[in-house]
C-alpha positions as CSV (number, residue, x, y, z in Angstrom):
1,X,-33.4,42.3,42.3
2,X,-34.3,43.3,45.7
3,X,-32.0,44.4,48.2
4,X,-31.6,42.3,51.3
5,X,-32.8,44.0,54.6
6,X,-33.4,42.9,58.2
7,X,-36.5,42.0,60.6
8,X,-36.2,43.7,63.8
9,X,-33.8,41.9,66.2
10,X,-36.2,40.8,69.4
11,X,-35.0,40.7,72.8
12,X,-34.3,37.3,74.5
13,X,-34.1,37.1,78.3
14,X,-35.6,33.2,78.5
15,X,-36.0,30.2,77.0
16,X,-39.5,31.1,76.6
17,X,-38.7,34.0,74.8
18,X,-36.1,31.9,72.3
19,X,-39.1,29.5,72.0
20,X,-41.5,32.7,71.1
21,X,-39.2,33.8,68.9
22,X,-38.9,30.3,67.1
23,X,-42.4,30.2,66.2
24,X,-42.5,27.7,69.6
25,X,-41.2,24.8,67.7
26,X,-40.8,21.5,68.9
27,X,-37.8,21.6,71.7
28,X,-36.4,18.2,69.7
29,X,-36.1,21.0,66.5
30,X,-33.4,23.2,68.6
31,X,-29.8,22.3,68.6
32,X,-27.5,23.3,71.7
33,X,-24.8,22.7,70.2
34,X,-23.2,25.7,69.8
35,X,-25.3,27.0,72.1
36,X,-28.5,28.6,70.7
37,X,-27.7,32.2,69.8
38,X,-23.9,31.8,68.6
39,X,-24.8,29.6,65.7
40,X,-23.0,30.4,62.3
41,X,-23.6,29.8,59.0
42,X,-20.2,27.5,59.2
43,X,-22.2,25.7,61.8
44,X,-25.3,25.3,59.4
45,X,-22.6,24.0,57.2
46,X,-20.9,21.5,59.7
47,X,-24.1,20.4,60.7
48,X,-25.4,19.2,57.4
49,X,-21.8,17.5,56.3
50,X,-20.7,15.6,59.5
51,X,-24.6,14.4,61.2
52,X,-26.3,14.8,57.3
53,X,-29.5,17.2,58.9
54,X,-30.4,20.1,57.3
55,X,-30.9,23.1,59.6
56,X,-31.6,26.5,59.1
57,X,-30.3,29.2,61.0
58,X,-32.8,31.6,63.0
59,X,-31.1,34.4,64.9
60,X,-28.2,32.2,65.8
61,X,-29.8,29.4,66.6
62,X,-29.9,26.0,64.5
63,X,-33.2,24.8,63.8
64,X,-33.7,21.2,62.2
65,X,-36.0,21.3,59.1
66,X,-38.8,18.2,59.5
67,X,-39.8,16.0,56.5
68,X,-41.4,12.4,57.2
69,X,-41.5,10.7,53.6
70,X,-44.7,11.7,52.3
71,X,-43.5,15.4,52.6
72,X,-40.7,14.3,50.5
73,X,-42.7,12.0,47.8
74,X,-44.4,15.9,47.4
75,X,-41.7,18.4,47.4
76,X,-40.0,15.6,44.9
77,X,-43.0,15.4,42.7
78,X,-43.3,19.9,42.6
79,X,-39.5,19.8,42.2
80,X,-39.9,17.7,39.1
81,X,-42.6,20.0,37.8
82,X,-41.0,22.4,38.2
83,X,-37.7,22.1,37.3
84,X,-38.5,20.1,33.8
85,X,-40.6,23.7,33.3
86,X,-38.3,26.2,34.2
87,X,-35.4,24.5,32.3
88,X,-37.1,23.6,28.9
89,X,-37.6,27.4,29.3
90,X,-34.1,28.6,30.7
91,X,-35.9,30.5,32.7
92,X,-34.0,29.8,35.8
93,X,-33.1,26.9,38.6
94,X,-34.9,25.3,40.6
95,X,-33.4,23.7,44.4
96,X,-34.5,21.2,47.0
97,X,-34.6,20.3,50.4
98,X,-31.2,20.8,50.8
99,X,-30.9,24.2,49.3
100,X,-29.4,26.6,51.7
101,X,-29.9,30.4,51.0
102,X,-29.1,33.4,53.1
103,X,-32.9,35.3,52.5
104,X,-32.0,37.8,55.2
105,X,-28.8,38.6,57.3
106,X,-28.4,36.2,60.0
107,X,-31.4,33.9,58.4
108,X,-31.0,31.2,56.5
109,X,-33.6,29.3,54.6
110,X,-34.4,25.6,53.2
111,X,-37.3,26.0,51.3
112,X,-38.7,22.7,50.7
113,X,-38.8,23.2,47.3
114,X,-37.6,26.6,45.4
115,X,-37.2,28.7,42.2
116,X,-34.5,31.5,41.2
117,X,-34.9,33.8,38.5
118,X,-31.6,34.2,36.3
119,X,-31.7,37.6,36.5
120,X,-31.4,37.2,40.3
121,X,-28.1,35.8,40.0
122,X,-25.0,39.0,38.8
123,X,-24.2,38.4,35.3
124,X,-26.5,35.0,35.2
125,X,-23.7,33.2,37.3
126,X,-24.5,30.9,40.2
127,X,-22.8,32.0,43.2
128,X,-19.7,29.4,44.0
129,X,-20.3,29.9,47.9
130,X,-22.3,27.4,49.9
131,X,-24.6,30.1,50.9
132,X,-25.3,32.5,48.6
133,X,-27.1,35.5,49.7
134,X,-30.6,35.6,47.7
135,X,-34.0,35.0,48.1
136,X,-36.3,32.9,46.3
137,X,-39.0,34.1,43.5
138,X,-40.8,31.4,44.5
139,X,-40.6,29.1,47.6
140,X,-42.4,26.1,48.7
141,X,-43.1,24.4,51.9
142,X,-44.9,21.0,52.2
143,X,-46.1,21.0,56.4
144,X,-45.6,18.5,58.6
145,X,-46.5,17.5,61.9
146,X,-43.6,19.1,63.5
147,X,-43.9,23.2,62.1
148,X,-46.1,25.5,64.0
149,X,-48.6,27.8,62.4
150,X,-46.3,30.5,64.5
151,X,-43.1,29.4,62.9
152,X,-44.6,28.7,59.4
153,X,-46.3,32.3,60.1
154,X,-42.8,34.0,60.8
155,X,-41.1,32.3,57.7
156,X,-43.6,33.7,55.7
157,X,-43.1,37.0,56.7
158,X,-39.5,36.9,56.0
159,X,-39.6,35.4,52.7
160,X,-41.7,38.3,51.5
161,X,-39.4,40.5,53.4
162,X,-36.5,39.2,51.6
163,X,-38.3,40.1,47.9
164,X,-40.0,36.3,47.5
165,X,-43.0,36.8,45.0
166,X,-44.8,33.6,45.4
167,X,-45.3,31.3,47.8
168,X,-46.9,27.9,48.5
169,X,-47.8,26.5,51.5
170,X,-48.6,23.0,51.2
171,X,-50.7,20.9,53.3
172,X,-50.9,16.4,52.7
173,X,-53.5,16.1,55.8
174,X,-56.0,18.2,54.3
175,X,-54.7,17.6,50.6
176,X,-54.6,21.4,50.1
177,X,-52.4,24.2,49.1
178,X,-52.4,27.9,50.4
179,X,-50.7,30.5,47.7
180,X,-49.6,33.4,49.2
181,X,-48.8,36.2,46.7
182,X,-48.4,38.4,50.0
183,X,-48.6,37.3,54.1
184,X,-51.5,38.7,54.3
185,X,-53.0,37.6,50.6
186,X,-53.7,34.1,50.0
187,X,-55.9,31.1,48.7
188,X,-56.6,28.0,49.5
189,X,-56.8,25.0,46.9
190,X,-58.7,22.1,47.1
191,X,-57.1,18.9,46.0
192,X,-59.3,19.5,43.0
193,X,-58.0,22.4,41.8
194,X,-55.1,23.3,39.4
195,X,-52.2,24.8,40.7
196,X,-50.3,27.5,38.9
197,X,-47.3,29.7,38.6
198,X,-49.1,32.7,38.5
199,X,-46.6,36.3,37.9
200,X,-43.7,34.5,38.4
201,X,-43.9,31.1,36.4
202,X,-46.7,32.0,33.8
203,X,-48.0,29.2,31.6
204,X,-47.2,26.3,34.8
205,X,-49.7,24.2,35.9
206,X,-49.8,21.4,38.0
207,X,-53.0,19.1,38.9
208,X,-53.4,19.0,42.7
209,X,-55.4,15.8,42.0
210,X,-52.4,14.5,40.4
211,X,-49.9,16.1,43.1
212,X,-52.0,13.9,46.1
213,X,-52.0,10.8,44.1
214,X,-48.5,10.9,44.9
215,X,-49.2,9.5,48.4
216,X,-51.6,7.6,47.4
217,X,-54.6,9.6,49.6
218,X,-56.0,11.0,46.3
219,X,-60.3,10.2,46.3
């Protein structure tokens, strides 16, 4: 399992900078309340159970997650795959949109869609906290108008950071997915490729063709 480590904290003087450091998200994206900086995990908590959105926590700031519903008719339809894979095979679990997960101290995480190795977990035990401290073996983000290529950019980097193995970057306007087996390694799939789980899911395949059908823009 690979230990949990730290980016290097950057200096804020400006909303600019917060913005920079953001990935220059969408201002709609960035809570205020508590003020950005002094955000908690509690808060990440709070915010999900009393206004039901899902935000992740970004140097103590609370940043909503976006997803219109044709990002969620595709995170559903990988979250089926995957999950009916990985449990006919025990080989671990497999989390949605809602998923929170502490990837990196004072970072947390909702993948889209995500997988967990059992032999992440101590003794093969889910964690009984709300937000466990672990990373992903695989993580998935379907894009939507609202991320950045700067904030998707950062994300990446810090889900390798955190010891993620595999991730997928998918893309409904161009009907493509990029797999990243490293931020700088990747490839891009056309919606008539095949999709698989590569090192960390082998034997799992999923048609992209039938994955784009989903919304119904499949040629």
């Amino acid at each position: 399992m690979t230990a949990v480590t730290s980016l290097p904290a950057q200096e804020v003087g400006t909303l600019a900078d917060l913005l920079e450091q953001l990935g220059n998200v969408p201002l709609n994206r960035i809570r205020v309340d508590p003020p950005p900086g002094t955000a908690t995990e509690e808060h990440v908590i709070r915010a999900e159970g009393h206004t039901g959105r899902c935000c992740e926590l970004i140097d103590g700031v609370l940043v909503e997650k976006t997803m219109g519903y044709l990002e969620s008719l595709l995170a559903g339809a990988i979250l089926e795959a995957l999950r009916q894979f990985a449990r006919t095979r025990n080989l671990g679990i497999v989390l949605g949109a809602d998923g929170t997960l502490r990837i990196l101290p004072r970072q947390v995480r909702i993948p889209d869609v995500c997988f967990i190795r059992w032999d992440r977990f101590p003794g093969g035990k889910l964690p009984q906290v709300p937000i466990p401290s672990i990373a992903p073996d695989l993580a998935v983000e379907v894009l939507s108008s609202g991320n950045t290529e700067a904030e998707m950019e950062r994300k990446l980097r810090e889900y390798f950071e955190a010891g993620t193995e595999l991730v997928w970057y998918v893309d409904p306007a161009s009907r493509s997915v990029t797999v990243y087996t490293a931020p700088n390694q990747s490839t891009v799939l056309d919606a008539d490729a095949t999709l698989t789980g590569g090192d960390v899911l082998p034997g799992f395949t999923l048609s992209l063709r039938d994955l784009f059908a989903e919304t119904g823009e499949a040629t």
